[in-house]
FIKE-99360 format. One record per residue (C-alpha): x, y, z; residue in one letter. Coordinates in steps of 0.2 Angstrom, whole numbers, padded with zeros to 4 digits, always signed. Layout:
XYZA ...
***
This chain:
+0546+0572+0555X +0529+0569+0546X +0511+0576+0543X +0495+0566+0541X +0479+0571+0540X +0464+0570+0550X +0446+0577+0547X +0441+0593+0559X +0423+0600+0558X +0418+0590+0541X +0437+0596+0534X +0453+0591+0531X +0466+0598+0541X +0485+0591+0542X +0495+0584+0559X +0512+0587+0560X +0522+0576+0571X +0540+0573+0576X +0548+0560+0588X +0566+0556+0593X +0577+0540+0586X +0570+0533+0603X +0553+0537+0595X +0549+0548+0611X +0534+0563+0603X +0546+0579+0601X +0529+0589+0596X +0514+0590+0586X +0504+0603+0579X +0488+0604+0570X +0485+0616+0552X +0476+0618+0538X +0487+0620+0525X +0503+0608+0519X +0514+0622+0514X +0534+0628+0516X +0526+0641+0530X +0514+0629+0539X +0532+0616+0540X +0542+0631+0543X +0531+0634+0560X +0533+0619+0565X +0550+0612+0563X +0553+0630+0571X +0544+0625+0585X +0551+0606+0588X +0568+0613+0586X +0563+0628+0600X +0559+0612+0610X +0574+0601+0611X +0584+0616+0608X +0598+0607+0621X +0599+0592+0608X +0597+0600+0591X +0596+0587+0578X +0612+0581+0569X +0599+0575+0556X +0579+0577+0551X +0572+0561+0541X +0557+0566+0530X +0545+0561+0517X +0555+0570+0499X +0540+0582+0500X +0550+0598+0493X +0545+0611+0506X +0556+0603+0519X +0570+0604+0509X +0569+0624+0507X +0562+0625+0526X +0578+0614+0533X +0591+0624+0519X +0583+0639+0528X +0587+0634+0544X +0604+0628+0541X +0606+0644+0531X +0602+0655+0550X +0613+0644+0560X +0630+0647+0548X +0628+0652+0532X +0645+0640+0525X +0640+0624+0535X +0625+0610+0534X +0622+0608+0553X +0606+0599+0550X +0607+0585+0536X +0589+0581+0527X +0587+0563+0526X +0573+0560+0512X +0575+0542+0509X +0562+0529+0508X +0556+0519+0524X +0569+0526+0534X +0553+0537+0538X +0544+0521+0544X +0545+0525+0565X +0535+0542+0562X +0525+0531+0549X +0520+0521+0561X +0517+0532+0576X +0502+0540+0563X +0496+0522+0561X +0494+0520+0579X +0485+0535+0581X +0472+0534+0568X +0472+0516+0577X +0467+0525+0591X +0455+0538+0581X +0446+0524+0576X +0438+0522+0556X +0431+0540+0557X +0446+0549+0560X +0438+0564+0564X +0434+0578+0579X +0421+0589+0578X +0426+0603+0581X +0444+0612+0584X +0445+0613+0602X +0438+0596+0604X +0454+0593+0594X +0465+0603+0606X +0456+0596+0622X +0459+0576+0616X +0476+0577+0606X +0485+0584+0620X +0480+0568+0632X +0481+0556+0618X +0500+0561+0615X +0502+0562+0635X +0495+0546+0639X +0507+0537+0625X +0522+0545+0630X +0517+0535+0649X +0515+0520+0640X +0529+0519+0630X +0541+0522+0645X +0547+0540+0641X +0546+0549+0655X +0559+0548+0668X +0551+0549+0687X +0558+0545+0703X +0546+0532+0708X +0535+0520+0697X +0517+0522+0700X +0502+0527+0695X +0504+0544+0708X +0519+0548+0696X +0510+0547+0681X +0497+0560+0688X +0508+0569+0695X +0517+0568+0677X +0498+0571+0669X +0495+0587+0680X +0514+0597+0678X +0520+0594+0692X 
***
């Protein structure tokens, strides 16, 4: 789990992303603040996603607010026992690292939307077209017809 940021209507706002050990997206979401509540939301929400395979461990940056937000967490499943362990050692963030890197890649030198739903139209089918490309959907048949199919919900 990691946050960049990217520009948005002439400002800064900050992306938050986490992806498996497989490097498969878990989710993403877009703020304008880098605080304990902003990661607090969103490690919330990634956890409320893959709440069948909840994280034995959460590798970060050694920002302090992941820290508090992951002993909070920890704290609400059993107040005597670490369930999630907080990994903040250097490079062994380097796949999240790198999956920013691809998508200001893709961003291009500008790195910037105009506007905010222009962020929430584009983002969506940036992260839904990678997840097709890097193989991590699991269809039936291989195809192009699947990856619609995949692309449209159903």
């Amino acid at each position: 789990m990691d946050e960049t940021y990217i520009r948005v209507g002439g400002k800064w706002r900050y992306l938050w992303q986490a992806i498996d050990g497989n490097g498969q997206l878990i989710d993403f979401r877009l703020t304008a603040r880098r605080d304990a509540k902003a990661a607090k939301a969103f490690l919330n929400s990634a956890l409320e996603r893959v709440r069948l395979h909840r994280p034995v461990s959460i590798c970060t940056d050694k920002a302090p607010t992941y820290r508090k937000v992951i002993r909070e967490i920890n704290h609400r499943y059993d107040p005597h026992f670490d369930y999630i362990t907080h990994i903040d050692r250097k490079y062994l963030n380097n796949r999240v690292e790198s999956y920013h890197a691809a998508l200001k890649r893709l961003l291009g030198v500008r790195q910037s939307f105009r506007s905010l739903s222009c962020v929430k139209a584009t983002l969506p089918g940036v992260e839904t077209i990678r997840t097709i490309k890097n193989g991590h959907i699991q269809t039936k048949r291989p195809g192009v017809r699947c990856e619609i199919s995949f692309v449209q919900g159903g």
